[in-house]
Each structure stands twice: as C-alpha cells, then as structure tokens.
C-alpha positions as a printed Julia matrix, in Angstrom:
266×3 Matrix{Float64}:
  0.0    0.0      0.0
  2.96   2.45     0.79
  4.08   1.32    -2.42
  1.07   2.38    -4.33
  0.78   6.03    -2.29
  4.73   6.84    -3.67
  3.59   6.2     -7.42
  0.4    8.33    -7.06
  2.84  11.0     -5.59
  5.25  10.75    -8.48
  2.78  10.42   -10.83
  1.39  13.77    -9.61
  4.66  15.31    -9.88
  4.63  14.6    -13.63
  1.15  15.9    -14.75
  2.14  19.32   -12.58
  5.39  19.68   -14.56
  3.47  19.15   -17.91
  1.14  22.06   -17.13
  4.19  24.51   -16.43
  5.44  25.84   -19.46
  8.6   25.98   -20.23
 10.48  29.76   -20.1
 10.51  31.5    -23.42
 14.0   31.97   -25.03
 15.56  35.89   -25.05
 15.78  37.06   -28.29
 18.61  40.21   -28.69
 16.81  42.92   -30.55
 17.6   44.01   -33.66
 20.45  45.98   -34.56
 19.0   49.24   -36.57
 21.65  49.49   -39.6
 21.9   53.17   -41.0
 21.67  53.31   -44.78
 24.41  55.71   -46.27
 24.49  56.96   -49.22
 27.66  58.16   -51.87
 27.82  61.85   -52.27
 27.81  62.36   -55.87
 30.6   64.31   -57.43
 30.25  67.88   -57.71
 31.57  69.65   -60.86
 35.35  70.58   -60.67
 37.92  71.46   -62.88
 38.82  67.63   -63.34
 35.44  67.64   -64.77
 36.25  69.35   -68.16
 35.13  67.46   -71.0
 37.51  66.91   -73.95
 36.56  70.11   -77.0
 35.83  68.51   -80.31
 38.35  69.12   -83.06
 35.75  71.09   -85.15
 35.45  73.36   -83.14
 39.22  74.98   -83.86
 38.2   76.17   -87.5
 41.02  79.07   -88.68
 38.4   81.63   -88.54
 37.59  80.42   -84.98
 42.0   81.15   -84.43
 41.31  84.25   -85.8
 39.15  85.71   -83.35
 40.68  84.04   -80.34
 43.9   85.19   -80.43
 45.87  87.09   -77.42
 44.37  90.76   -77.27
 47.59  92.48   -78.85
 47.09  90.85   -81.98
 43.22  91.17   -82.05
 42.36  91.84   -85.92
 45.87  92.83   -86.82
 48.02  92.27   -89.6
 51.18  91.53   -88.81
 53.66  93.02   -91.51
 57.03  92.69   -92.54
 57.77  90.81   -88.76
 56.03  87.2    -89.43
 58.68  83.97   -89.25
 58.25  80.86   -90.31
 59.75  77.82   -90.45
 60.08  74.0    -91.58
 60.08  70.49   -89.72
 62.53  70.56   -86.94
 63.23  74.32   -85.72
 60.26  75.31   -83.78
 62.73  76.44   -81.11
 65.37  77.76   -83.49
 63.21  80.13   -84.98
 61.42  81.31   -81.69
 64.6   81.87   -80.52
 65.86  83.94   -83.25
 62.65  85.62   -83.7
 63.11  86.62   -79.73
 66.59  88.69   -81.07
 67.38  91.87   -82.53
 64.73  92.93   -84.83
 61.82  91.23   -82.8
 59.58  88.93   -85.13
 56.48  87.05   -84.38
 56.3   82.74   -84.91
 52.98  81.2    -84.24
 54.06  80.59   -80.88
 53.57  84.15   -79.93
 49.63  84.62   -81.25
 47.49  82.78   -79.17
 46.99  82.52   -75.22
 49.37  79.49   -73.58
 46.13  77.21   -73.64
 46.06  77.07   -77.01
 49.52  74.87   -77.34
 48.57  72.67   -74.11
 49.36  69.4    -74.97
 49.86  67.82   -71.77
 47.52  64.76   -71.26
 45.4   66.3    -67.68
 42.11  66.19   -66.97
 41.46  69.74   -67.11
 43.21  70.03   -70.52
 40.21  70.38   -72.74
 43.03  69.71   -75.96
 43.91  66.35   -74.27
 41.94  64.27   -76.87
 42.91  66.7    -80.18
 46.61  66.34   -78.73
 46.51  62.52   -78.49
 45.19  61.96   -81.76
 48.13  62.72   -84.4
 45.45  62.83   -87.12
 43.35  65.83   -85.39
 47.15  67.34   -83.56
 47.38  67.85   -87.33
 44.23  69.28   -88.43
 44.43  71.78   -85.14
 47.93  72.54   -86.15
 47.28  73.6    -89.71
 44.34  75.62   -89.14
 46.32  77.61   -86.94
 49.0   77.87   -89.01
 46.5   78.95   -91.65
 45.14  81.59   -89.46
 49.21  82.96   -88.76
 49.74  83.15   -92.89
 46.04  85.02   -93.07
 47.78  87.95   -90.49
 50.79  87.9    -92.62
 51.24  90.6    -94.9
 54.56  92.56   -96.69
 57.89  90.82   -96.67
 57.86  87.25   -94.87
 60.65  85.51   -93.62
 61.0   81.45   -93.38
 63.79  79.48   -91.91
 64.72  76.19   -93.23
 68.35  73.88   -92.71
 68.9   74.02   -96.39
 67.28  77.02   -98.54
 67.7   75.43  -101.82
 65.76  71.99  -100.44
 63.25  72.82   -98.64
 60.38  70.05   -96.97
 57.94  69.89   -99.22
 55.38  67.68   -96.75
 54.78  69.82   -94.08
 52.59  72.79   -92.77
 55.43  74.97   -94.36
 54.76  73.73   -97.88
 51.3   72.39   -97.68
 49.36  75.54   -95.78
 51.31  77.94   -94.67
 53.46  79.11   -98.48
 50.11  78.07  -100.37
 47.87  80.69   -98.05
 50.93  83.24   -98.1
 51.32  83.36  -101.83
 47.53  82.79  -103.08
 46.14  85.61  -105.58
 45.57  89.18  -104.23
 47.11  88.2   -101.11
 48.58  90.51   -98.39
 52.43  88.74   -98.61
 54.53  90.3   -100.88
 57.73  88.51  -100.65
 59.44  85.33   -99.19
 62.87  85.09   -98.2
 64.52  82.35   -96.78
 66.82  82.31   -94.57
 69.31  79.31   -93.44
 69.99  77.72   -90.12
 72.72  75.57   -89.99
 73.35  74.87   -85.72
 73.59  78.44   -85.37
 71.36  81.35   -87.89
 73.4   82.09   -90.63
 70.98  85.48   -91.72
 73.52  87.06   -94.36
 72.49  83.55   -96.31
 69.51  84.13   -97.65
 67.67  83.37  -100.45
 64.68  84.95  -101.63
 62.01  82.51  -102.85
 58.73  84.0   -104.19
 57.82  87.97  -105.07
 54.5   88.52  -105.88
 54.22  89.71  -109.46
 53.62  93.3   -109.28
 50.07  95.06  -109.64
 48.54  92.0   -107.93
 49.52  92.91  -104.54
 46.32  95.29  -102.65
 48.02  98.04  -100.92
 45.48  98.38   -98.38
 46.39  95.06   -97.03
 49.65  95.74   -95.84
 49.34  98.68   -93.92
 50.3   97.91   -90.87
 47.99  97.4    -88.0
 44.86  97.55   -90.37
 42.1   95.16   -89.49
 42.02  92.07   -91.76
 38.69  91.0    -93.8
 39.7   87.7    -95.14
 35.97  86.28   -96.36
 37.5   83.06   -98.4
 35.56  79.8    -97.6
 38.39  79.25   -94.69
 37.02  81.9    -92.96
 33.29  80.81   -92.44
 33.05  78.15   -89.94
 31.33  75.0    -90.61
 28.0   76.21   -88.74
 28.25  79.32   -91.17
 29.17  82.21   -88.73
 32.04  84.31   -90.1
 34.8   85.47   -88.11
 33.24  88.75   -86.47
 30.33  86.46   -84.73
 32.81  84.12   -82.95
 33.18  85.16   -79.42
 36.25  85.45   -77.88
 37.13  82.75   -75.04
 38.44  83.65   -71.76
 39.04  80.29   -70.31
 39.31  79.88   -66.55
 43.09  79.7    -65.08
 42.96  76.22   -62.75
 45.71  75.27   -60.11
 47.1   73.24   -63.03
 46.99  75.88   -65.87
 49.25  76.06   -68.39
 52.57  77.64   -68.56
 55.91  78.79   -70.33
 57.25  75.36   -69.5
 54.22  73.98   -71.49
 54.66  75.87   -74.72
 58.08  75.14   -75.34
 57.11  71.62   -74.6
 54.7   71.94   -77.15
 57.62  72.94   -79.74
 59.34  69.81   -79.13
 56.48  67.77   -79.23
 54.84  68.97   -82.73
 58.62  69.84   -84.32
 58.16  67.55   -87.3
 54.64  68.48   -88.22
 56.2   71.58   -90.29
C-alpha cells in the first residue's frame, strides 16, 4: 500500500510539470543598420570634358587670339619655319629685330598638350590625325595675319620640306592671288642662324599685290571659304574665349614643350 501512495505522488509530480510551461528563449533585438548613401561628385575642374576638333576652324584662331594681336596684320615681322626648328626660330625671332612665330599669337592654352584632366586639348593632342588638323588651321590663321615681306627658316634654302605645314598651308595661303604677302625670303639655319644667307624665294608679281592690305595694323577681312566656320558664322560672330586659369593651368614650360612635341609636323 505504501508502495502504491509513492507512485500516485510521483505520478502527480509529472502531470504538474506538464502544465508549467517551459520559459521562453531571449531574443537580442535588432540591430538598426543606418543606410548611407555616396555623395555624388560635384563639378570641378577635373570635370572638363575633352573640345571637339571642329570646333578649332582658322576663322575660330582668328578671333581668339591674345588681345595684342586682335584683328591685326602683322607686316614685314612674321617667321616661319620647316620640320625641326620650332625652337630655333622662336629663338631667333626673340633677337634683334623682334619677329612674331605662331608661338607668340594665341593665349598658352592654345599649345597645351599635356595629357590632364582639365586640358580640354587632351583628346585633339593625343590623336596625331586631329594634332594635325588643329595645327594647320592655326598655321593657316598665322599666314592670313601675314602681310609685306615674310621671312621662313629652313636647314637648307635650296631643299626645302615639301610635306609639311610649311609647304602644304602655310606658303600656299601666303602666296595665293591678291594676297597681303609680298615677298618670301629664306633664310638658313645651320646649328647656329646664318641670316647674311639668304635666299629669296617667291615675289608677288607686281600690280597683284592690294596696298590696303599691308598697312600695318589695319584690321584684316579675309571672307575666303576658310574663314566661315562649318555652322556658317564668319569670323566677327565668334566670341572670344576667356578660359578659366585652374591650379594646373598652363605655362611657359608647357609651350616650349609643345615645340618639341609637334617639331616635325612643319
């Protein structure tokens, strides 16, 4: 009988610990993760796209060059020069008798070549095909200023390049019909300017010349079908750029550079 009482005790014991529930698991609350978001870029000078090669027309040289030489025409003073002596003839030009080379006209921007992101040339100048093109049609615009006797500098006067801006734009622009050059003369540079050897090359045949093209300092009116752009404005409606100077602006260093680099393109 004892026996029987201690397994209805037990048994009791069981039933009451079925009815208890067991204690609910802690569960950590959830972290709260804060979304962030990139800050998009904000336009800076790295953000200067590349200019399209079209855009640098010779009448668009024209009107964009330094203020000094603003609608001039530069006479009797103009040197230019074949493959090789960029800095030769900027040189000499820089000597007695001051002259002006194509590396005086235009603001330094205009012969950055250097390959930065806020070089808007950086695509013209890594492209030899359009470094050509933008080359020529500012060499164009230089021979359009050019009026009275013109001076070219070449390492041998009596064989002279014959594929290069010298031969190919510049003489062809400088001696076309009713033009404002009146003479060529070359001169010969042989490690060191030899000036008293000279040779002149072309004279325009007289009564063709127009005298009121080489007076000096007179405004030029070339209206040829170089000097409309390709959208048809002519050279009076293109507006002169003032572009912004940046931290990593061009420079002295740059131009001469520049010389080096293009050297073989005349």
């Amino acid at each position: 009988m004892q026996f029987s009482v201690a397994v209805s005790i037990l048994a009791g014991f069981a039933s009451l610990a079925q009815a208890v529930p067991a204690p609910a698991k802690t569960v950590a609350p959830a972290k709260t993760v804060a979304k962030t978001t990139a800050a998009k870029p904000t336009a800076t000078t790295a953000d200067i796209p590349c200019d399209n090669i079209s855009k640098y027309t010779t009448p668009w040289f024209l009107a964009n060059t330094k203020a000094e030489f603003k609608g001039k025409t530069l006479t009797d003073n103009v040197l230019f020069y074949s493959a090789g002596l960029s800095s030769a003839a900027s040189k000499y030009a820089r000597g007695p008798g001051k002259m002006t080379t194509i590396w005086d006209i235009w603001p330094c921007e205009n012969y950055w070549i250097k390959q930065t992101r806020t070089n808007p040339l950086r695509c013209i100048m890594a492209d030899s095909k359009q470094e050509l093109t933008y080359f020529e049609n500012m060499s164009r615009a230089v021979a359009q200023m050019t009026a009275g006797k013109t001076t070219a500098m070449h390492r041998n006067i009596d064989s002279v390049p014959t594929g290069g801006i010298w031969a190919r734009v510049e003489m062809p622009e400088l001696t076309k019909p009713k033009g404002k050059c009146t003479s060529i003369t070359y001169i010969l540079w042989d490690k060191v300017v030899k000036p008293e050897v000279n040779k002149v090359a072309w004279t325009r045949a007289p009564g063709t010349k127009r005298s009121e093209d080489v007076e000096e300092d007179s405004e030029f009116e070339i209206l040829d079908d170089d000097d409309v752009a390709t959208n048809g404005t002519l050279v009076e409606d293109i507006v002169l750029e003032n572009r912004a100077t940046t931290a990593d602006s061009c420079s002295l260093a740059d131009i001469d550079a520049a010389m080096a680099a293009t050297d073989n393109l005349w």
